[in-house]
C-alpha positions in Angstrom: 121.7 152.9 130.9 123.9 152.8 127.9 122.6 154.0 125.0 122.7 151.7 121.7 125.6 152.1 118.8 124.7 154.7 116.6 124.6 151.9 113.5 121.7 150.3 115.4 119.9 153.6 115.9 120.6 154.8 112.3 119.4 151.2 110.9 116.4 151.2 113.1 115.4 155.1 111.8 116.6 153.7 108.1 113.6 150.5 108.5 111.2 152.6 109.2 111.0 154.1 105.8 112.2 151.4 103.7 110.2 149.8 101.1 111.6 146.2 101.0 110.4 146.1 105.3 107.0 147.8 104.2 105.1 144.2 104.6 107.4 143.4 107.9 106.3 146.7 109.2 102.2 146.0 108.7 102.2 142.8 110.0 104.1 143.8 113.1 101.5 146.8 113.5 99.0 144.6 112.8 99.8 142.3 115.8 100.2 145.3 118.0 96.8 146.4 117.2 95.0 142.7 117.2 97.0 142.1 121.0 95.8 145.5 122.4 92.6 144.9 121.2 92.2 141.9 122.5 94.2 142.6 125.6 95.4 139.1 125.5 98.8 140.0 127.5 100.0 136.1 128.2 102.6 134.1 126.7 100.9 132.9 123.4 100.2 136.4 122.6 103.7 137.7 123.1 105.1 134.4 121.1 103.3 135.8 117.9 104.0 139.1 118.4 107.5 138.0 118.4 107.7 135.9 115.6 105.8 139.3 113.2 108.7 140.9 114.8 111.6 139.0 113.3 112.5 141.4 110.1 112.8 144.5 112.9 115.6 145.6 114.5 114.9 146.5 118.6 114.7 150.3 118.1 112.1 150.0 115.4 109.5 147.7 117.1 109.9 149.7 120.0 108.6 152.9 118.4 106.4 150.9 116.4 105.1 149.8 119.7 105.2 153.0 121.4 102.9 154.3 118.2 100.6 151.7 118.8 100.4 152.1 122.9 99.3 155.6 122.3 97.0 155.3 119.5 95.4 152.8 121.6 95.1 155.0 124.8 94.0 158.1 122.6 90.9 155.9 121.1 90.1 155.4 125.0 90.2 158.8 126.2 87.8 159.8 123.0 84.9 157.3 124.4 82.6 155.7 122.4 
């Protein structure tokens, strides 16, 4: 694979500390969290996580993501 222009890497690190993306950032966490709760995998599901998604660039809402996959299996290795 070829990695990704450094500008998109640096402007993916930059969003995930900037204040004006703070609310684009929650909502798109939020989505994560509501779709792995749910486990509602289909279409629908990824059409709203998409549209939470459109303030992000790629690199961001995949370590967003990644955060969110492994919260989620941590909460189901520690029972109920």
């Amino acid at each position: 694979a070829i990695a990704a222009p450094a500008s998109n890497v640096l402007r993916s690190m930059l969003t995930l500390s900037d204040a004006s993306l703070a609310d684009a950032r929650k909502r798109y966490i939020e989505s994560l969290d509501a779709l792995l709760k749910e486990g509602d995998f289909g279409a629908k599901a990824g059409e709203s996580l998409q549209a939470s998604a459109d303030d992000l660039p790629m690199g961001a809402r995949q370590k967003l993501g990644l955060d969110a996959y492994y919260g989620w299996l941590l909460d189901l290795t520690e029972g109920p």
